[in-house]
N, C-alpha and C positions, 0 to 999 in steps of 0.2 A: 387341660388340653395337652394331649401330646405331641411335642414339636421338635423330636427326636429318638429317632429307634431306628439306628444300627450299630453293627461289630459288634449284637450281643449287648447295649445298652440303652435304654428305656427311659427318657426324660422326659417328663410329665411337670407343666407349671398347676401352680395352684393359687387362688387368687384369695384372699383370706374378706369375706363378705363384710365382716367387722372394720377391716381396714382397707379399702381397695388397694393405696398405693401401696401394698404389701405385696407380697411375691415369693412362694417357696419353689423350690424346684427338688422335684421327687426324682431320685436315680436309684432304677431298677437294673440288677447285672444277673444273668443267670454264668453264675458263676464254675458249673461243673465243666465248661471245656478249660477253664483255670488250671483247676485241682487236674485235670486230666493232661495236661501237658506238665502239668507240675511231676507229677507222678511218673510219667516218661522222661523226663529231663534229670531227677534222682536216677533213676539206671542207667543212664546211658551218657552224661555229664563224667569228666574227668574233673575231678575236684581235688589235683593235687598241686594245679599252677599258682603263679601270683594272682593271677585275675581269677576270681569266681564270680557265677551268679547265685545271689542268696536266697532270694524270690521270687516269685512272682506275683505282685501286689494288684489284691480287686479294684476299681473305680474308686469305690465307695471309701474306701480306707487313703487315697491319694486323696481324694474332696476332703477327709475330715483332717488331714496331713494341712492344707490347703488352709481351711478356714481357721485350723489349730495354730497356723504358725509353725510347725513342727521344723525344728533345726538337724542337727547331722545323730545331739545326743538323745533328741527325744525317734528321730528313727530308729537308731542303737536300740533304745528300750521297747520299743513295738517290734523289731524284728526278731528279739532274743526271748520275746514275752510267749503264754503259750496262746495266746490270741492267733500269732502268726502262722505256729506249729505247719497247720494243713497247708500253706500256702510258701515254705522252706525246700531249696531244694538244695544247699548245702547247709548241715545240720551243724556248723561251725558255729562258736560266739563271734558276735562282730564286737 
């Protein structure tokens, strides 16, 4: 059943037959207007201040951030990784 679909994201529960009181929830992002403001924000971002933006991070990767637990040094390692690469808009180490 889906019981959420906007701003480009797609949440679908799913009920597991085996266990009822089970419950997944499936998130779908079409992620190319992502990549595509990503891509305009590398040209046209001044990336020489104290403040930068380093990303711009899909749903799907904040949810597993989320159930991961993920603290300041496990984002450190997912932003610098090349998992993140396409979704970097200052190309700095953090």
């Amino acid at each position: 059943m889906v019981y959420r679909n906007r701003d480009g994201v797609r949440r679908t529960l799913i009920w597991d037959d085996d266990e009822p009181n089970r419950v997944v929830v499936q998130t779908e992002q079409n992620i190319e207007p992502v990549l595509e403001s990503v891509a305009r924000d590398r040209e046209i971002m001044a990336h020489n201040g104290v403040n930068r933006l380093a990303a711009r991070v899909p749903v799907s990767i904040y949810e597993r951030s989320v159930h991961e637990q993920w603290g300041e040094d496990d984002w450190k390692r997912w932003l610098n990784s090349a998992e993140a690469e396409p979704f970097r808009i200052w190309k700095g180490r953090l």
